[in-house]
KETIFI-308231 format. One record per residue: residue number from 1; x, y, z of N, C-alpha, C in turn. Coordinates in steps of 0.1 Angstrom, whole numbers. Example, Ala and Ser with C-alpha at 12.3 -4.5 7.8 and 13.67 -1.06 7.14 Angstrom:
<sites>
<1,<132,-57,78>,<123,-45,78>,<132,-33,78>>
<2,<128,-22,71>,<137,-11,71>,<129,0,79>>
</sites>
This chain:
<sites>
<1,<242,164,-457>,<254,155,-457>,<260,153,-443>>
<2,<257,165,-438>,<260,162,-419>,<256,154,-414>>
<3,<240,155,-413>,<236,146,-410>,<235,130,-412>>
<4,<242,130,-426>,<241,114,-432>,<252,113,-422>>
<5,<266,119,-428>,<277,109,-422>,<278,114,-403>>
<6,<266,119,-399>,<265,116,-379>,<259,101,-380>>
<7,<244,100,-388>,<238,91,-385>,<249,81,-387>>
<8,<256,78,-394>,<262,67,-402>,<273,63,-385>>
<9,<281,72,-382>,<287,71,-374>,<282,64,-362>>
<10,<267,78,-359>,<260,66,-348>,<256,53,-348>>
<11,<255,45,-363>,<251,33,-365>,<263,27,-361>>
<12,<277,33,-366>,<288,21,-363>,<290,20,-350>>
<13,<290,35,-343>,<294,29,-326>,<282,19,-322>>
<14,<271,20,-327>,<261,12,-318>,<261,-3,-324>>
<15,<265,-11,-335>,<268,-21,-340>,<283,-23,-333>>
<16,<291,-14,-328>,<302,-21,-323>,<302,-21,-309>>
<17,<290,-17,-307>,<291,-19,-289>,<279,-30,-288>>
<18,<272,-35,-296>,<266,-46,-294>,<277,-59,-302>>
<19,<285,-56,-307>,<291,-66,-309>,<303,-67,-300>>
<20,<305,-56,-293>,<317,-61,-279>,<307,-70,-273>>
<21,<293,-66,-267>,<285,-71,-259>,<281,-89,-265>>
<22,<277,-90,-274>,<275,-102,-280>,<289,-112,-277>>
<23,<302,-106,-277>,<314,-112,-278>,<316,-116,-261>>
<24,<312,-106,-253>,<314,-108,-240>,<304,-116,-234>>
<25,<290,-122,-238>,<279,-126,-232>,<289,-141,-240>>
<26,<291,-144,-250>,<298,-154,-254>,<308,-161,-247>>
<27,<314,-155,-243>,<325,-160,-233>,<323,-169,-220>>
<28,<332,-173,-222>,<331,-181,-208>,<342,-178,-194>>
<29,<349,-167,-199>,<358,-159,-188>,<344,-152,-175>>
<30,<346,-157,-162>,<334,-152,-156>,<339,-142,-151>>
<31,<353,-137,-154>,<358,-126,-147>,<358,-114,-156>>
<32,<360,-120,-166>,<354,-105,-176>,<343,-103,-178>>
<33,<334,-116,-178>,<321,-108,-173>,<317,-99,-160>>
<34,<324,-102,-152>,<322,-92,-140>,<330,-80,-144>>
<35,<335,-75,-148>,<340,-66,-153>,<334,-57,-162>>
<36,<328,-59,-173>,<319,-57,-180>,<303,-53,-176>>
<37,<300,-59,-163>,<289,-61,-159>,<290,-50,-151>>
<38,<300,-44,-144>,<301,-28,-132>,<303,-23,-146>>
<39,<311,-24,-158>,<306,-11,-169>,<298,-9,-174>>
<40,<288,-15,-173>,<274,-14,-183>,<268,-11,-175>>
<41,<269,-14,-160>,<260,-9,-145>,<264,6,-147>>
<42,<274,10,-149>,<279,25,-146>,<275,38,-164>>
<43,<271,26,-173>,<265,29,-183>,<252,34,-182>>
<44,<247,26,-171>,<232,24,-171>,<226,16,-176>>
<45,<236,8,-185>,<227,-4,-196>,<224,-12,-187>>
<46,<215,-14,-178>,<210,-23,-172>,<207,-35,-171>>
<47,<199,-37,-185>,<198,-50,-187>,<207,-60,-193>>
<48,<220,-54,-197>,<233,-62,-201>,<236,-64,-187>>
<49,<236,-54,-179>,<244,-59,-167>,<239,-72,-157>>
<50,<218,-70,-155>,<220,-78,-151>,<221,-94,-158>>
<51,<220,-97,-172>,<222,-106,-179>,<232,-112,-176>>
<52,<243,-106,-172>,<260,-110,-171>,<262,-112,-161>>
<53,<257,-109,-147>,<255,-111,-137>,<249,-123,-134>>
<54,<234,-126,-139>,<230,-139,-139>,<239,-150,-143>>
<55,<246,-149,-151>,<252,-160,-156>,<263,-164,-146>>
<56,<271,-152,-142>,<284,-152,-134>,<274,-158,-120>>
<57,<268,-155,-112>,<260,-154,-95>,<268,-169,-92>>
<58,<263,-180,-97>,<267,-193,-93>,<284,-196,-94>>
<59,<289,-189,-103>,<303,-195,-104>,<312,-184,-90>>
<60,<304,-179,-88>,<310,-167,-77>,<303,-172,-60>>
<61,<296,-179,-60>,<290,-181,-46>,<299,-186,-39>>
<62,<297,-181,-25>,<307,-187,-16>,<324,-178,-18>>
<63,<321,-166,-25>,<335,-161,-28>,<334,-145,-24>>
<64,<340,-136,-17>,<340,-125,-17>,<334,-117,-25>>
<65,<337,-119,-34>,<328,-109,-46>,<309,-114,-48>>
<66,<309,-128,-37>,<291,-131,-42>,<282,-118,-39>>
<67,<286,-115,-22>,<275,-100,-23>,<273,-90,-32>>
<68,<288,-88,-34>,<282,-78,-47>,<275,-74,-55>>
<69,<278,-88,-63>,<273,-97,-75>,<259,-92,-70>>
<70,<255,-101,-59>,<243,-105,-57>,<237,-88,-53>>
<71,<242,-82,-52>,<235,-67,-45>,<235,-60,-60>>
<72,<246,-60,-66>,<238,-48,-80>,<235,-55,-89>>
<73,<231,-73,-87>,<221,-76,-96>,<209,-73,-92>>
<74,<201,-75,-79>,<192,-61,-73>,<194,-49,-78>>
<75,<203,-42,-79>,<199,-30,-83>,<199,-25,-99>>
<76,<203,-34,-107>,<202,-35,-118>,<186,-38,-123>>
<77,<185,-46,-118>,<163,-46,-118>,<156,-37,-114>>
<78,<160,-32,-101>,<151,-21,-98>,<157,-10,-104>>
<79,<167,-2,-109>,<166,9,-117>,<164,8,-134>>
<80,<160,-8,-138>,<153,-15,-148>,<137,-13,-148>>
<81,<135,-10,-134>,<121,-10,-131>,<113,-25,-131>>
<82,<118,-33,-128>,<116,-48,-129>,<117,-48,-115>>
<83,<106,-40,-106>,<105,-40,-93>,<103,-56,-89>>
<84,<94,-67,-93>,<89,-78,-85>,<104,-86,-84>>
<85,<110,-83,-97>,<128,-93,-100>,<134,-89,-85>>
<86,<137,-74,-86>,<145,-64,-77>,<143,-70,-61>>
<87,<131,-75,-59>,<127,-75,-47>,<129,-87,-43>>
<88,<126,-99,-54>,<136,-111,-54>,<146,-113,-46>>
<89,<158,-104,-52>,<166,-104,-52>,<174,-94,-38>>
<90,<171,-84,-36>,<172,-78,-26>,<166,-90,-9>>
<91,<163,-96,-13>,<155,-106,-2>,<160,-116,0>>
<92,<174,-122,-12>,<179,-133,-14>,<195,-125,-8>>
<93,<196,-118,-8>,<207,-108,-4>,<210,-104,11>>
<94,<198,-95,16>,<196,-98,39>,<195,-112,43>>
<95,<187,-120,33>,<187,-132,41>,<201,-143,35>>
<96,<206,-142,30>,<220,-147,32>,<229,-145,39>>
<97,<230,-124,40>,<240,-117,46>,<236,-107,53>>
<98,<226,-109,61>,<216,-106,72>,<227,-95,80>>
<99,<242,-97,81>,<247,-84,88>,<260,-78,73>>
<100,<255,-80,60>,<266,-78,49>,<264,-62,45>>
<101,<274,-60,44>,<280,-45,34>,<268,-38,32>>
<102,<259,-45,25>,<250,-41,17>,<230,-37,25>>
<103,<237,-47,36>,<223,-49,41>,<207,-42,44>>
<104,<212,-32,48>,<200,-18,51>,<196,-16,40>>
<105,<207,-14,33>,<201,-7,19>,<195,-17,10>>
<106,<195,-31,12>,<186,-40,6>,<177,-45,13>>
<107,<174,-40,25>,<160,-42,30>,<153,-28,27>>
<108,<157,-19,29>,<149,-8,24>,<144,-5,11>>
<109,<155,-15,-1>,<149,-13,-9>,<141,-21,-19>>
<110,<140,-30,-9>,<133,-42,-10>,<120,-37,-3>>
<111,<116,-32,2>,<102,-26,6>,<103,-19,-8>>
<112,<107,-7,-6>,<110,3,-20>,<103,-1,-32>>
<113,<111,-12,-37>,<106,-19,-51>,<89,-22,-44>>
<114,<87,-24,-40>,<72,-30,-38>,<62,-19,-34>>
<115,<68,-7,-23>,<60,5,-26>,<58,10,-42>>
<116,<68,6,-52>,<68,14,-64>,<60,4,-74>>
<117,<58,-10,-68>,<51,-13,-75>,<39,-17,-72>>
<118,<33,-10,-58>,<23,-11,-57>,<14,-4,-63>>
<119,<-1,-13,-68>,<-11,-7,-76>,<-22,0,-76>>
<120,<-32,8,-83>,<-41,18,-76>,<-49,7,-71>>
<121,<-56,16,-59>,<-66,11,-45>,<-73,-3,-52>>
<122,<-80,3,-64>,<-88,-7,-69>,<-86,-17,-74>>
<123,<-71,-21,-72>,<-71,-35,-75>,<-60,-42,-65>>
<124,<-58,-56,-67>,<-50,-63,-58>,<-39,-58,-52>>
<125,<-34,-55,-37>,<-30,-49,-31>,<-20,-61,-23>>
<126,<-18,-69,-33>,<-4,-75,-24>,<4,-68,-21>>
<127,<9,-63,-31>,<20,-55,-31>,<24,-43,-19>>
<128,<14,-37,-17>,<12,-30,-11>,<12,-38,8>>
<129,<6,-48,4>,<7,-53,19>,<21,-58,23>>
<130,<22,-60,12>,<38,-68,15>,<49,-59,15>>
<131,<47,-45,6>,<53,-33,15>,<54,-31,27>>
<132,<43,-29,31>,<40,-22,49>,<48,-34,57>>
<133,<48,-47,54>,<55,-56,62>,<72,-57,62>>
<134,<74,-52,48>,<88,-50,51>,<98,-35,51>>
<135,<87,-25,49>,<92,-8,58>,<87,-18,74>>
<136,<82,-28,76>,<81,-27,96>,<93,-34,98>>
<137,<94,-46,94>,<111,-52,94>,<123,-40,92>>
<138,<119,-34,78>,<133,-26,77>,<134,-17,91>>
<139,<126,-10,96>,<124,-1,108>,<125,-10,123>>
<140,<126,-27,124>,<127,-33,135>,<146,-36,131>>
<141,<149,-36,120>,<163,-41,118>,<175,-28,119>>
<142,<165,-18,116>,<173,-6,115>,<163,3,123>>
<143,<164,10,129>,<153,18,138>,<160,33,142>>
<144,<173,34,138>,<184,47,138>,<185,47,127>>
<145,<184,43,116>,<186,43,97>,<183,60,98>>
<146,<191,66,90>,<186,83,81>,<175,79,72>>
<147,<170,66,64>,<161,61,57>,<147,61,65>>
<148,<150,56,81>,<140,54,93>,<124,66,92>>
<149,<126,77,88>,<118,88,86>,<108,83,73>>
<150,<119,83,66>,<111,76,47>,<100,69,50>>
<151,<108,55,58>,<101,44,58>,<91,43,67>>
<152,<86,51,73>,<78,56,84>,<68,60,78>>
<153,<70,70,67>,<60,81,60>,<56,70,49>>
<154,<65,61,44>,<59,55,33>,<45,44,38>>
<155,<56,38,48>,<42,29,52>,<27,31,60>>
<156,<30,42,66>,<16,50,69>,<11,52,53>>
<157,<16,56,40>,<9,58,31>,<-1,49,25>>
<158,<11,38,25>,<5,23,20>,<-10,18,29>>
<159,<-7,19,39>,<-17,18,50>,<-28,29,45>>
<160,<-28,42,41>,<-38,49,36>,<-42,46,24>>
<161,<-37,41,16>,<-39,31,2>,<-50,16,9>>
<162,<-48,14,14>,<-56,1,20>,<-69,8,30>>
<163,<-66,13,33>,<-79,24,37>,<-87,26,29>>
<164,<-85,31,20>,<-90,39,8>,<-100,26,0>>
<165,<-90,17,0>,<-97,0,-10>,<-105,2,5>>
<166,<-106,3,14>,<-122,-7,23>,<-129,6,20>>
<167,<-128,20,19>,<-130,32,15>,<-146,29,5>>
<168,<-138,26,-4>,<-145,22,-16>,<-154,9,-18>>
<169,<-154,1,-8>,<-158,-12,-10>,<-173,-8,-4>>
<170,<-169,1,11>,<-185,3,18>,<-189,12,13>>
<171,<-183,22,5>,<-194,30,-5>,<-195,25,-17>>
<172,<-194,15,-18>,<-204,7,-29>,<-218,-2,-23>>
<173,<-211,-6,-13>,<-222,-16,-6>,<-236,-7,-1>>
<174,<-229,5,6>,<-239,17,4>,<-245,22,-7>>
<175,<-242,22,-18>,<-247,26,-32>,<-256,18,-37>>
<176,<-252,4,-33>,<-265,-9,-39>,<-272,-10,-28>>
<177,<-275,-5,-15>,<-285,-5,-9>,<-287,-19,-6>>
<178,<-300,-19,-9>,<-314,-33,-12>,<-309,-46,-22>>
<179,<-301,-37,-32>,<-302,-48,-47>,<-297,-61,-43>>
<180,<-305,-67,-43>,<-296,-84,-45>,<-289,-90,-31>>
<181,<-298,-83,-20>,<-296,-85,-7>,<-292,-74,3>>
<182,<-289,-75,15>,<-286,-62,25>,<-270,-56,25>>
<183,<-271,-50,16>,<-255,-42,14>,<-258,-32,24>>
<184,<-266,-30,32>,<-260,-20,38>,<-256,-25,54>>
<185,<-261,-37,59>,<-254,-44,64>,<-241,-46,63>>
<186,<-238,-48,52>,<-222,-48,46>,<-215,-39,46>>
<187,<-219,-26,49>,<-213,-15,49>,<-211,-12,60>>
<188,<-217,-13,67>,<-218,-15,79>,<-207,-24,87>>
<189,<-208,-35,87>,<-197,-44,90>,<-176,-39,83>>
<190,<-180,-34,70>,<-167,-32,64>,<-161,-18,70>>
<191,<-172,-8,72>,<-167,3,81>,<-162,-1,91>>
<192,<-164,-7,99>,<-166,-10,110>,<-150,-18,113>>
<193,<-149,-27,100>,<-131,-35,106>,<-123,-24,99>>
<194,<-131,-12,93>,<-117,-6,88>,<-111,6,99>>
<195,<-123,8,106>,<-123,19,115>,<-111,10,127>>
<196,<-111,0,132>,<-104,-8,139>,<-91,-15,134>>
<197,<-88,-14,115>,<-77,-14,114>,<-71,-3,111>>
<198,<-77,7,108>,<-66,22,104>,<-75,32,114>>
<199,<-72,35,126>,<-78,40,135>,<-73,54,134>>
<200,<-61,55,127>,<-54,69,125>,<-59,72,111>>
<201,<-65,68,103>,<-70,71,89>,<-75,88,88>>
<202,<-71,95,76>,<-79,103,71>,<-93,104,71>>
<203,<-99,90,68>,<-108,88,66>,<-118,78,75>>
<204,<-112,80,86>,<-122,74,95>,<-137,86,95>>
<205,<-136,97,93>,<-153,100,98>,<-160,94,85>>
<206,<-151,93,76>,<-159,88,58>,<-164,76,68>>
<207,<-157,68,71>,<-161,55,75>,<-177,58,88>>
<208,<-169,64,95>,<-184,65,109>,<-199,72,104>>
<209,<-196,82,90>,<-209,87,85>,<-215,75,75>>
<210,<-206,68,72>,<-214,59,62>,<-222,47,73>>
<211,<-214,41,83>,<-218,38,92>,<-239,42,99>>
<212,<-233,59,99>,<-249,64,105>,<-254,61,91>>
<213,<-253,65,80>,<-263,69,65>,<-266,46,68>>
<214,<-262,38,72>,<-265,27,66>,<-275,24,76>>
<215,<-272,22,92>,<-282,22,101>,<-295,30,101>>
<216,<-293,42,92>,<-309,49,87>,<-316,42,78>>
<217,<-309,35,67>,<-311,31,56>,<-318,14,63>>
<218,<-312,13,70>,<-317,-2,74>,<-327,-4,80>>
<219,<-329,11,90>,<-338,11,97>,<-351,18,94>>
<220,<-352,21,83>,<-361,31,74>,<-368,20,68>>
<221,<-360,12,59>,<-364,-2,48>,<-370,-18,58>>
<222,<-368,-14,73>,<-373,-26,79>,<-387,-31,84>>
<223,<-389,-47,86>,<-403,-50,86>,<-403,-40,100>>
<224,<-417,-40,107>,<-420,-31,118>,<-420,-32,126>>
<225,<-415,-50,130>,<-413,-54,143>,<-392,-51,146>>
<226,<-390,-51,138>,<-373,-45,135>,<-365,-32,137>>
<227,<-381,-24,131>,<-374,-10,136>,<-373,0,145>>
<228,<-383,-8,158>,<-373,-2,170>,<-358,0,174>>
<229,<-354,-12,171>,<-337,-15,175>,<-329,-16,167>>
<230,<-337,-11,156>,<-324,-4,143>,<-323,6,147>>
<231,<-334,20,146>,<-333,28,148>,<-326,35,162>>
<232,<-326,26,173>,<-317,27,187>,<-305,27,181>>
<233,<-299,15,173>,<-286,15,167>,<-284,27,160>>
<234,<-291,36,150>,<-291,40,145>,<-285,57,155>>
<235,<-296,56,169>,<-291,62,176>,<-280,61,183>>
<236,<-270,55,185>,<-262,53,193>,<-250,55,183>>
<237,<-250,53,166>,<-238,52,161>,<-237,67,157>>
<238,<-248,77,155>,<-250,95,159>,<-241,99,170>>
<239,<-245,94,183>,<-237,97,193>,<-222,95,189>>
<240,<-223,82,188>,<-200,78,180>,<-196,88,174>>
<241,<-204,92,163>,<-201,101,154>,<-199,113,161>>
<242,<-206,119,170>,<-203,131,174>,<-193,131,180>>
<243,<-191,119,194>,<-181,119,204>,<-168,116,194>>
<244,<-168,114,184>,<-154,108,176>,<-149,122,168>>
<245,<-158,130,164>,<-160,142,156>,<-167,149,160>>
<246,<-164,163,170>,<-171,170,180>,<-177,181,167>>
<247,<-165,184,160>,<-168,196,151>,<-164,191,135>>
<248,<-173,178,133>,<-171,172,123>,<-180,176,114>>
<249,<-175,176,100>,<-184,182,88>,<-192,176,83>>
<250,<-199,163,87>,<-212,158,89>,<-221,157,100>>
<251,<-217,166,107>,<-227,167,118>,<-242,172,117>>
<252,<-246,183,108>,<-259,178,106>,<-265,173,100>>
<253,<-262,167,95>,<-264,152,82>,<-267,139,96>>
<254,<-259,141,103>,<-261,128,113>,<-271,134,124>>
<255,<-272,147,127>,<-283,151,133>,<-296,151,128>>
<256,<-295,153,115>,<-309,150,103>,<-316,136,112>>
<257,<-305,127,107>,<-310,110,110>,<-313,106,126>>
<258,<-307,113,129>,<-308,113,145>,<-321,117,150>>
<259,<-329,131,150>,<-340,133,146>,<-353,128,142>>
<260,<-346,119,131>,<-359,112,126>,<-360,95,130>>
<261,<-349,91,134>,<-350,81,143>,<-362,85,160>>
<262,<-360,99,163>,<-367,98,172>,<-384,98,173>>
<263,<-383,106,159>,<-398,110,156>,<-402,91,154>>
<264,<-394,83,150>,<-397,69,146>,<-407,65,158>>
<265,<-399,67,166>,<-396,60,181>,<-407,70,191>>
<266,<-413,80,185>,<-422,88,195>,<-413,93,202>>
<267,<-406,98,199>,<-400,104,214>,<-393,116,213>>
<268,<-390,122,224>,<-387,137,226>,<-372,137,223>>
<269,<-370,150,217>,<-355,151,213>,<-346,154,225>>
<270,<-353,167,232>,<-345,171,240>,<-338,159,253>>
<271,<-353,149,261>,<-357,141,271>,<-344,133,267>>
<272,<-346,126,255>,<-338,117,249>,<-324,122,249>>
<273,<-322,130,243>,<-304,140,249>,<-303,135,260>>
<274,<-310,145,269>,<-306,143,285>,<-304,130,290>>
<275,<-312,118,285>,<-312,106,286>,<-296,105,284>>
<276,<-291,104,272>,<-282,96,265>,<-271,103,272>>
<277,<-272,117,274>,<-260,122,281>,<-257,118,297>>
<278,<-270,117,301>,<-265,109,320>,<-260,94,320>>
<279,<-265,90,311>,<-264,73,308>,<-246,76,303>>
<280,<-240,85,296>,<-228,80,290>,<-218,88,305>>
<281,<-226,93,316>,<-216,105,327>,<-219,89,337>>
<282,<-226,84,337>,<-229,73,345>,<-219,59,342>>
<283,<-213,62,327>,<-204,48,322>,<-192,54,328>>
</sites>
């Protein structure tokens, strides 16, 4: 019986708080909708708030209360989780009022929404690019912000997220080898602009060993007039690897290939060292 007449009660307050709300979305008072709209914000009902806000935004522009308006209808989306709205709107907010009330904290979290809604490695990474570009704005507009730290660590992250996608792309091209034309060419080339866009990466030796493993691979599978000056390539990108990674955990994996590049090539391991080492004291 307790339980009937709670449930019963719970049904009435929640039928009469959708019928305050139905009565107030009805209205054409834009000021009680603003009123309404900071109580449902402070409710957490989000999505009434920003409903009532939308409606009100135009009849308030050009009026003291617009930033407001216009700032916790941003924040009403993004703690909606309606990050792509949030970011909208946070962007229609600095660039109106580029020095307003509100400002830092809607460029920050206008990156923010886009860090949170960026998606795993493997798929389209606008999001994520368009992050990193606005943690670098928020950090050229604010560069003493307490946020300044966040936004520092977030976007080196994102940047490791985009690593990771070329990460994956040249260990596929590596994985298909031969099939269906020279992937390892490709892997080759993809290591290669990612090493030159994320130079601080985790994952640059991932990148420099796939690098050696593809110049073996190319130069192993080539006609015979070819694999001289693969396998030189082959030697020279050993050397990177070492000078890049003195005490790197593929070193003898890339000494493996190094090795048998020379046996390719007739030639002496040690002769060949001493070669490569006067030739790099001589650059």
């Amino acid at each position: 019986m307790k339980i009937k007449i709670l449930c019963t009660l719970l049904l009435a307050l929640l039928f009469a708080s959708c019928g305050e709300y139905n009565k107030i979305l009805k209205s054409r008072d834009a000021e009680l909708k603003y009123t309404y709209a900071k109580k449902y914000f402070d409710e957490k009902k989000y999505g009434r708030t920003a409903t009532l806000l939308s409606e009100i935004l135009t009849a308030y522009t050009g009026s003291s209360k617009e930033q407001e308006i216009l700032f916790l209808l941003a924040q009403s989306y993004f703690y909606d989780k309606d990050y792509t709205t949030a970011t909208q709107y946070y962007t229609r907010y600095y660039n109106k009022f580029p020095k307003g009330e509100y400002t830092e904290l809607a460029r920050y979290n206008s990156a923010y929404s886009l860090y949170l809604d960026s998606p795993d490695a493997r798929l389209d990474q606008s999001s994520t690019i368009r992050a990193i570009q606005e943690f670098q704005n928020f950090l050229e507009y604010f560069p003493m912000s307490e946020k300044a730290p966040e936004a520092q660590e977030k976007m080196f992250e994102m940047q490791e997220k985009l690593a990771y996608k070329e990460f994956l792309a040249a260990r596929l091209y590596y994985n298909l080898g031969l099939y269906m034309g020279n992937n390892y060419e490709s892997c080759i080339v993809t290591s290669k602009e990612a090493l030159k866009s994320y130079p601080f990466s985790a994952l640059s030796e991932e990148f420099q060993i796939l690098i050696v493993r593809a110049r073996y691979e190319l130069a192993y599978y080539s006609v015979e007039n070819k694999k001289p000056t693969r396998y030189r390539d082959l030697m020279d990108e050993h050397f990177n690897y070492r000078n890049m990674f003195p005490s790197g955990k593929y070193t003898k994996e890339s000494e493996k290939y190094y090795r048998q590049a020379l046996k390719a090539l007739n030639q002496d391991v040690d002769e060949l060292t001493n070669q490569v080492l006067i030739e790099e004291q001589v650059k």
